[in-house]
C-alpha positions, 0 to 999 in steps of 0.5 A, spaced: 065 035 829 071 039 825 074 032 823 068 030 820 067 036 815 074 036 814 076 037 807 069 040 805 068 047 802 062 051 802 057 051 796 058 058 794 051 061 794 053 066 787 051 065 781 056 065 776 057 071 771 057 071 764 063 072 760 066 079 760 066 082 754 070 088 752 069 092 745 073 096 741 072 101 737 075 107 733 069 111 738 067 107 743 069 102 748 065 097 750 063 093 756 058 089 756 053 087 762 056 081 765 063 086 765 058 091 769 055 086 773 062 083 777 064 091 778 058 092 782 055 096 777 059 102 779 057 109 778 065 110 775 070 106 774 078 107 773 081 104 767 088 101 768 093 099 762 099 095 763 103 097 757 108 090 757 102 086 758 098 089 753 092 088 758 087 093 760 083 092 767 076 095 769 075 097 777 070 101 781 073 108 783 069 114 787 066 120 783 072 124 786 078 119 784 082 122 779 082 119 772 074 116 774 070 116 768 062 116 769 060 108 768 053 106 770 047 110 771 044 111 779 040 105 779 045 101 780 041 096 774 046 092 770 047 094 763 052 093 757 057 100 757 060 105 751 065 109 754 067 114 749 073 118 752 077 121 747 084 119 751 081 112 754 079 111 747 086 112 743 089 108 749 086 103 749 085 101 741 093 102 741 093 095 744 089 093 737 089 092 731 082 094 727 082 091 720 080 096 715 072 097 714 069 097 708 063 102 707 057 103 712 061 098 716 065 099 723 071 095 724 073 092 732 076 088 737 073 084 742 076 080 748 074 076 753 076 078 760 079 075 766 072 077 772 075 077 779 069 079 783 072 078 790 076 084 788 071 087 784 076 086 777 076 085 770 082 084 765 083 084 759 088 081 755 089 084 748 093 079 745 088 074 746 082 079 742 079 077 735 077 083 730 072 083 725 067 089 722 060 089 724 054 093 720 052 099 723 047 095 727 049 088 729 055 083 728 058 080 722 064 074 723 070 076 718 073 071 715 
């Protein structure tokens, strides 16, 4: 019986996430839903740095664990996440370059992020990331 499946794989019964997207601003950085969805929505997350690569990584962590920073509510529920942890912000936006804002606008940076679901894992590359200003409330492309 092996030899006559031999070759095939499994139809893997998961849905695929949406794109990962990490946010930068001079208060905030941002994950947003699907980012949240492939860590499992976990209560608190470790965020990661690699100073060479420029590249930032997301992971679950326990309540206990140092450097944890409170990440999803209790309900387990999926949602976009604004961190504003002033030494996570400062170390993060290091890794970018926002364009200066003009009056009642907000700079950012945003990118893409490489989901690794089976380890629960998101990273981001910083070099890879685009900036751009948005109104106070929504997005704006720059130019």
């Amino acid at each position: 019986m092996a030899s006559l499946l031999q070759g095939f794989e499994e139809v893997q019964l998961v849905k695929p996430v949406g794109k990962t997207v990490l946010t930068v601003t001079d208060s905030a950085i941002r994950f947003n839903k699907a980012t949240a969805e492939v860590l499992g929505s976990p209560a608190y997350v470790k965020v990661l740095v690699n100073e060479k690569t420029k590249q930032i990584a997301v992971t679950p962590a326990t309540a206990k664990a140092d450097n944890a920073l409170k990440f999803s509510k209790a309900d387990g529920k999926a949602a976009s996440v604004s961190l504003k942890e002033a030494t996570l912000v400062e170390t993060v936006k290091a890794f970018f370059t926002l364009p200066e804002a003009p009056e009642g606008e907000v700079s950012y940076a945003s990118v893409n992020g490489a989901a690794y679901p089976e380890s629960k894992t998101v990273i981001f590359d910083s070099t890879a990331a685009t900036a751009g200003t948005m109104k106070r409330r929504g997005r704006k492309k720059t130019a």
